[in-house]
C-alpha positions in Angstrom: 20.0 40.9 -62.1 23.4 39.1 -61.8 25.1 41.2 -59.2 21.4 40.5 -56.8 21.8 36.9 -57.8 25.8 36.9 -56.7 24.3 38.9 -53.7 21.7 36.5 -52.9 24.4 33.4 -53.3 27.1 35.0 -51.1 24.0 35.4 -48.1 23.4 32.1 -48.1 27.3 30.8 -48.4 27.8 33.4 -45.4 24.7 31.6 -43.5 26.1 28.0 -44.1 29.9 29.3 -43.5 28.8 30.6 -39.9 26.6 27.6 -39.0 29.5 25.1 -40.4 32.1 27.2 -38.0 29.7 26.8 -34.7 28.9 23.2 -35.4 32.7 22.4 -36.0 32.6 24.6 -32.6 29.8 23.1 -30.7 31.4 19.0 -32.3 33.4 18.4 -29.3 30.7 19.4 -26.9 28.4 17.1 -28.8 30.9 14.0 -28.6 32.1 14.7 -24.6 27.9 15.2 -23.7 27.1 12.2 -26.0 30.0 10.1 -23.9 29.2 11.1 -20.7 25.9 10.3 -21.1 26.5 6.7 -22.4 28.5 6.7 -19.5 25.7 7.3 -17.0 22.8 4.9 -19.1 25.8 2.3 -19.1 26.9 2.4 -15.1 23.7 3.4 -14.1 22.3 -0.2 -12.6 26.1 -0.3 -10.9 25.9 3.0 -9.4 22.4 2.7 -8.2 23.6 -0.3 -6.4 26.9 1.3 -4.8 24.0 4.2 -3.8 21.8 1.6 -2.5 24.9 -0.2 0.0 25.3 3.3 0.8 21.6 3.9 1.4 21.4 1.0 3.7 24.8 1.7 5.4 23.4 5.2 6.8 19.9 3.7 7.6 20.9 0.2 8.5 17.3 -0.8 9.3 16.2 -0.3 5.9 17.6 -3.5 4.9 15.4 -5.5 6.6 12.2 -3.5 5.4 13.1 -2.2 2.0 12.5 -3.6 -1.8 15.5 -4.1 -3.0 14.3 -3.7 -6.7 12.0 -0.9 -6.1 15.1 1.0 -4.4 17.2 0.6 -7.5 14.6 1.2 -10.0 14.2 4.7 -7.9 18.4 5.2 -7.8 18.6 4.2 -11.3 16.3 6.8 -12.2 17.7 9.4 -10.6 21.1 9.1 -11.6 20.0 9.5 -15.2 18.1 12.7 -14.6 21.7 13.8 -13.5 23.5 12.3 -16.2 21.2 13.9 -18.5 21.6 17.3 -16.8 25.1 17.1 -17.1 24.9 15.9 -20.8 23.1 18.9 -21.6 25.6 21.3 -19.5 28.2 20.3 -21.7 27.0 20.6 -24.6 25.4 24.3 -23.8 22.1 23.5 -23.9 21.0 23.1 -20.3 19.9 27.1 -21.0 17.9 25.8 -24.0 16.4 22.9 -21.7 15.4 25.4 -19.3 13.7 28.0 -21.5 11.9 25.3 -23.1 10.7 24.0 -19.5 9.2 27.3 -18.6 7.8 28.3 -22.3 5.4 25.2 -20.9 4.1 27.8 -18.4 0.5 26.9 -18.6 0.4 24.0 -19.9 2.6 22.5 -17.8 0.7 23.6 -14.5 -2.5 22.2 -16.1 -0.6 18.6 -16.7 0.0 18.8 -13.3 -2.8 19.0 -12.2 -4.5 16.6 -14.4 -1.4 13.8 -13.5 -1.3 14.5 -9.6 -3.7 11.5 -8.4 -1.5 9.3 -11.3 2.4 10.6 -9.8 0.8 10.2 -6.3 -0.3 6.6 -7.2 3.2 5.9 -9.1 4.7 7.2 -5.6 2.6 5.6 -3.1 3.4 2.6 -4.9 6.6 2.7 -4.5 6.7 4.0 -0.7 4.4 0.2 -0.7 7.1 -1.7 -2.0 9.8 0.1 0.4 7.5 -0.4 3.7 6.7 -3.8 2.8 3.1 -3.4 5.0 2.0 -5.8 3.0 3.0 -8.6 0.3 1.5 -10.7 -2.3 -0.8 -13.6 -0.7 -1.7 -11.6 2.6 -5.0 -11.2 3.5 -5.9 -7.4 3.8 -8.8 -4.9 4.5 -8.4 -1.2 3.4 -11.8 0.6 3.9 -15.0 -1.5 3.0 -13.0 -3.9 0.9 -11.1 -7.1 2.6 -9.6 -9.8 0.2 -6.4 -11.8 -0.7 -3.6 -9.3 -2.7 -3.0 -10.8 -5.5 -0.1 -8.0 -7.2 1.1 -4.6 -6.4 1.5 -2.4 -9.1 2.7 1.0 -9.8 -0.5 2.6 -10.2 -3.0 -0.2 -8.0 -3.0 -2.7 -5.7 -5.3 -6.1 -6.9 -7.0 -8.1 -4.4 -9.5 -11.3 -4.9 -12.5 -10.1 -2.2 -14.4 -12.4 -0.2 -16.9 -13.1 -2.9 -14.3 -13.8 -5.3 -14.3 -10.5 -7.3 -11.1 -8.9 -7.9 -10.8 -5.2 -6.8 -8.5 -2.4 -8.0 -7.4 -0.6 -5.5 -5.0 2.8 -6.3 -2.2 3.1 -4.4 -2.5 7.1 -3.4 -6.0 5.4 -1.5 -4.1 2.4 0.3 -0.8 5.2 1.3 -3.5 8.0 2.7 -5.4 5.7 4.6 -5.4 3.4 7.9 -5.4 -0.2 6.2 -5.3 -3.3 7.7 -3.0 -6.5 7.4 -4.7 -9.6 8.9 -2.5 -11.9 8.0 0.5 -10.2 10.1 -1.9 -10.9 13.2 -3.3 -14.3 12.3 -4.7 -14.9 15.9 -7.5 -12.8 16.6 -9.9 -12.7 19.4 -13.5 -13.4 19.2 -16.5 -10.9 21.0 -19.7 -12.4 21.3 -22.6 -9.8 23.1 -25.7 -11.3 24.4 -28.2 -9.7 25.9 -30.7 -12.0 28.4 -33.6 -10.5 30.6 -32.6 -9.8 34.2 -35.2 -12.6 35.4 -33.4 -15.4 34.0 -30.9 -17.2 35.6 -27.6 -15.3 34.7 -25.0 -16.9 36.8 -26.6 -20.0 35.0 -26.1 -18.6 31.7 -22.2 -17.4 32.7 -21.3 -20.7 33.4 -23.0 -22.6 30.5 -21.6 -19.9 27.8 -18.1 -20.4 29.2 -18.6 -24.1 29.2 -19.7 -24.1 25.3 -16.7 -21.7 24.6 -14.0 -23.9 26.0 -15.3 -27.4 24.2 -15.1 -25.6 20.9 -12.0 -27.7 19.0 -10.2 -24.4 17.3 -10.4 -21.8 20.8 -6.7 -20.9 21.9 -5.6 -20.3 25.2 -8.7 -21.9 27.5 -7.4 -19.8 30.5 -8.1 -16.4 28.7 -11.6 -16.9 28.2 -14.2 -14.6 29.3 -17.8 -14.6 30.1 -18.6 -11.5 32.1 -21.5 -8.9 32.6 -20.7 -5.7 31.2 -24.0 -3.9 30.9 -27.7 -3.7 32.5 -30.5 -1.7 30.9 -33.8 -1.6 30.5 -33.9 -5.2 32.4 -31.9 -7.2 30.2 -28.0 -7.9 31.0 -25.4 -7.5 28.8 -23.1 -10.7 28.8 -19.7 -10.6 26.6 -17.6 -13.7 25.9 -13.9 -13.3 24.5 -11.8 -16.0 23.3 -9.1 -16.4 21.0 -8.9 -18.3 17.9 -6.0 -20.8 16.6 -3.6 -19.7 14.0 -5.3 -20.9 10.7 -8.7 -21.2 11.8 -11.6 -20.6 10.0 -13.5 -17.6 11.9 -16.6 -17.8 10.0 -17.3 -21.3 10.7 -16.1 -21.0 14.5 -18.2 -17.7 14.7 -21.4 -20.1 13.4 -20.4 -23.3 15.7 -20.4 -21.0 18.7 -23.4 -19.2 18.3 -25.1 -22.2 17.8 -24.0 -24.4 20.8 -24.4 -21.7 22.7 -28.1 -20.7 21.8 -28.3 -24.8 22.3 -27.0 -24.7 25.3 -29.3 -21.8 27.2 -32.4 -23.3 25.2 -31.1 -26.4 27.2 -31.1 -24.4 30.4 -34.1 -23.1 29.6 -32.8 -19.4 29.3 -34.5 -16.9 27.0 -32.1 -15.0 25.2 -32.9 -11.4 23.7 -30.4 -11.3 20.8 -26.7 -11.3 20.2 -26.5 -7.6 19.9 -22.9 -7.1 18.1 -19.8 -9.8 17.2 -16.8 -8.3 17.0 -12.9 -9.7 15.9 -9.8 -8.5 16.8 -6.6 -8.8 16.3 -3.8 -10.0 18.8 -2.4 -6.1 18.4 -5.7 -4.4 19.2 -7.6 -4.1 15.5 -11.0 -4.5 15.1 -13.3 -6.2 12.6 -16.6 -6.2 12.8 -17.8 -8.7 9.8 -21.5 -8.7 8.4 -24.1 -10.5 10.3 
C-alpha cells in the first residue's frame, strides 16, 4: 500500500514538474504577447489615424466625402484584430485560436446566417456615414416613407414622417435601395395635368393657366414656365403646366394656392375642366415625387 501510495505521489509531482517546466517555458511568450498587445490597444487610436492620412493621401477625394470618426472607428478595429493575431502568434496559440474557430463548424455557419441582415445593417451603416448621402436634419424619402432624419445609427436610420411618427429604418434597406435626398435638391419643379374637353376654348385656358402660374408669390424663374398641350383623347386635351418653386417654399401650400386660382380662374372664363388627372414634383436633378392627392 505504501509503495502504490509513493507511486501515486511521484505521478502527480512528475505531472506538476512537466507543467511548471513549460509554463517557466511558455513565461516569456506570455509577457512579449501580453506587451505587444498593450502595445496595439494603447497606439491603436494613433495608428488608425496615421492609416486614415494615408487613406486619404491615396484617395484624396475621400476627404471631402468621408466620416472622419466612422473611418477611425473602422481602422481602429482592424488594427486590433492584427494586434491580437499577432499576440496569439507569439505566445503559440494562434494554432489553438484556429482549431477552436473551426471546432464551431456548425454552429458558426448557423450564427451566420442568423446575424447576416444584423452585420449587413452594422456595414451599411457605416458605408452611410463614409458616403455622407445624407446627414442629420435632411429631408429624405426611401421607399413609401419620406420624413426629417433625425440620427444614424449602426443598425437604423430614424426619421420623424410627415405625420410626425418616427420611423426605423435598417440600414441594409436604405444601402440596397434607390433613396432619395430632397433637401440636396431644395428647388423642385411643379407638374400640374389638366384635362378640358376639346369644345372649350383651349388657347383661352393656355393663357389664363400661365397667367395664374406667374402671379403666384413663391414661383422661380417666370421665363421657364410652361403651359402646353401634350395629349388629346377621347375629346378632351391634355394641358401640363411646369414651374419651379423657390428655395424654402412650402410645396403643399403652393400645390393648394395653384390649383385653386387656377380652377378660379377657368370657372371665370367660363371653361369646364374634366379633372386634374396627376401632380407630379421633381427635383432640379430629374427625381420624381408624386405626393398623395
Amino acid at each position: 500500500m505504501q509503495k502504490n501510495g509513493l507511486r501515486y505521489i511521484d505521478v502527480v509531482y512528475k505531472v506538476l514538474e512537466n507543467w511548471y517546466m513549460k509554463f517557466a517555458e511558455l513565461t516569456p511568450k506570455l509577457i512579449v504577447g501580453v506587451l505587444v498587445f498593450s502595445f496595439f490597444l494603447i497606439t491603436s487610436k494613433y495608428l488608425s489615424q496615421i492609416a486614415v492620412k494615408l487613406f486619404h493621401k491615396f484617395f484624396p477625394k475621400s476627404k471631402k466625402e468621408s466620416s472622419l470618426v466612422t473611418l477611425i472607428s473602422i481602422f481602429r478595429f482592424l488594427i486590433m484584430v492584427m494586434g491580437t493575431f499577432i499576440a496569439l502568434e507569439i505566445m503559440g496559440l494562434s494554432g489553438f485560436l484556429w482549431k477552436f474557430i473551426g471546432s464551431l463548424g456548425v454552429a458558426g455557419v448557423i450564427a451566420g446566417v442568423a446575424l447576416k441582415d444584423l452585420v449587413s445593417s452594422i456595414f451599411s451603416g457605416m458605408l452611410i456615414g463614409i458616403d455622407k448621402a445624407f446627414k442629420v436634419g435632411d429631408y429624405i424619402t426611401i421607399g413609401s416613407h419620406s420624413g426629417t432624419v433625425q440620427e444614424i445609427g449602426f443598425l437604423t436610420t430614424k426619421i420623424i414622417t410627415d405625420d410626425g411618427k418616427k420611423a426605423y429604418i435598417p440600414n441594409q434597406v436604405i444601402f440596397n435601395a434607390p433613396f432619395y435626398n430632397i433637401t440636396a435638391s431644395p428647388q423642385r419643379r411643379i407638374i400640374l395635368n389638366f384635362e378640358i374637353p376639346a369644345d372649350e376654348d383651349i388657347n383661352k385656358a393656355q393663357k389664363g393657366i400661365l397667367e395664374i402660374i406667374k402671379s403666384l408669390e413663391n414661383v422661380d424663374r417666370l421665363d421657364t414656365v410652361e403651359v402646353i398641350f401634350t395629349d388629346l383623347k377621347q375629346g378632351a386635351f391634355n394641358i401640363q403646366a411646369k414651374f419651379w418653386m423657390k428655395i424654402g417654399a412650402n410645396m403643399v401650400l403652393l400645390k393648394s394656392e395653384a390649383l385653386l386660382k387656377i380652377k378660379q380662374r377657368l370657372d371665370s372664363d367660363s371653361i369646364q375642366l374634366v379633372t386634374p388627372t396627376s401632380i407630379s414634383i421633381t427635383s432640379e436633378n430629374g427625381l420624381t415625387e408624386t405626393p398623395d392627392k
